[in-house]
C-alpha positions in Angstrom: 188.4 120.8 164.6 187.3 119.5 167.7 185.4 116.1 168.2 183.3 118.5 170.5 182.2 121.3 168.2 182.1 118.6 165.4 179.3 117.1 167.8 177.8 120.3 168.9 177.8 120.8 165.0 175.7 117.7 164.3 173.1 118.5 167.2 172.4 122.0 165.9 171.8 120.9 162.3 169.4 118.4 164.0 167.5 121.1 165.7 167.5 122.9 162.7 166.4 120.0 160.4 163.6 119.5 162.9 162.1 123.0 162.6 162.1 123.1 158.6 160.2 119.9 159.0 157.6 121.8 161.2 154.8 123.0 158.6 154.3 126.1 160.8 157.9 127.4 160.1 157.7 126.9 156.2 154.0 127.8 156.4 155.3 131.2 157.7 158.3 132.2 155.7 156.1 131.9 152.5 153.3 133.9 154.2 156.2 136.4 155.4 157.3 136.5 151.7 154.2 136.6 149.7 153.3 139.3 152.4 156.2 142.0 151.5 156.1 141.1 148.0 152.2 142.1 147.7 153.3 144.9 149.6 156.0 145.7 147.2 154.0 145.7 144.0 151.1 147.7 145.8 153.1 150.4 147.2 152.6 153.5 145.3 155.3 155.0 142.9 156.3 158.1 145.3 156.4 155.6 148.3 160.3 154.5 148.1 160.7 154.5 151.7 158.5 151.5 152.3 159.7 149.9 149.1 162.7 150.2 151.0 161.1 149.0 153.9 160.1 146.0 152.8 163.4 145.2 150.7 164.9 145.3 154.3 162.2 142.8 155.4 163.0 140.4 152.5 166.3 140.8 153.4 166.3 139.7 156.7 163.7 136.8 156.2 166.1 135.4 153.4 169.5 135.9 155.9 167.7 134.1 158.3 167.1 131.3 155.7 170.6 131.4 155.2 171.9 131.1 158.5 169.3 127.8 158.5 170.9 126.3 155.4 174.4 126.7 156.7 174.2 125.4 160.1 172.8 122.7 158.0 176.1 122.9 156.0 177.8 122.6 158.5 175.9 119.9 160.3 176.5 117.8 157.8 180.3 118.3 157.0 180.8 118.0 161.0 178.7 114.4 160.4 181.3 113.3 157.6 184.7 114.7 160.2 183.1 112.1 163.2 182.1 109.5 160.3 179.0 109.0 161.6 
């Protein structure tokens, strides 16, 4: 890899880092969560299209964890590739 995308690497995770620091963010993805799991075990037995709904929801909120975590990943192997 490139010294450039090694550094471009490091200044995303930074960003990213930053804004799971910010109580807002983390305040929302529990809200989000607690939200469609409530909804979940509320939603009547016949209702499997919003169970759906909402396991689609989940779904997303946790892939957009996941794309946090690994630009964090990769943040931090990029760090250890410049030896910073």
């Amino acid at each position: 890899m490139n010294e450039l995308k090694n550094r471009q690497d490091v200044e995303r995770a930074s960003r990213v880092e930053a804004l799971l620091q910010n109580p807002l963010i983390n305040e929302a993805f529990e809200e989000l969560e607690k939200g469609f799991v409530d909804a979940w075990k509320g939603s009547a037995i016949a209702d499997s299209q919003n169970r759906e709904h909402i396991y689609q929801l989940l779904q997303a909120l946790e892939a957009l964890k996941g794309h946090f975590e690994k630009v964090l990943q990769d943040g931090k192997l990029a760090k250890e590739r410049l030896k910073l």
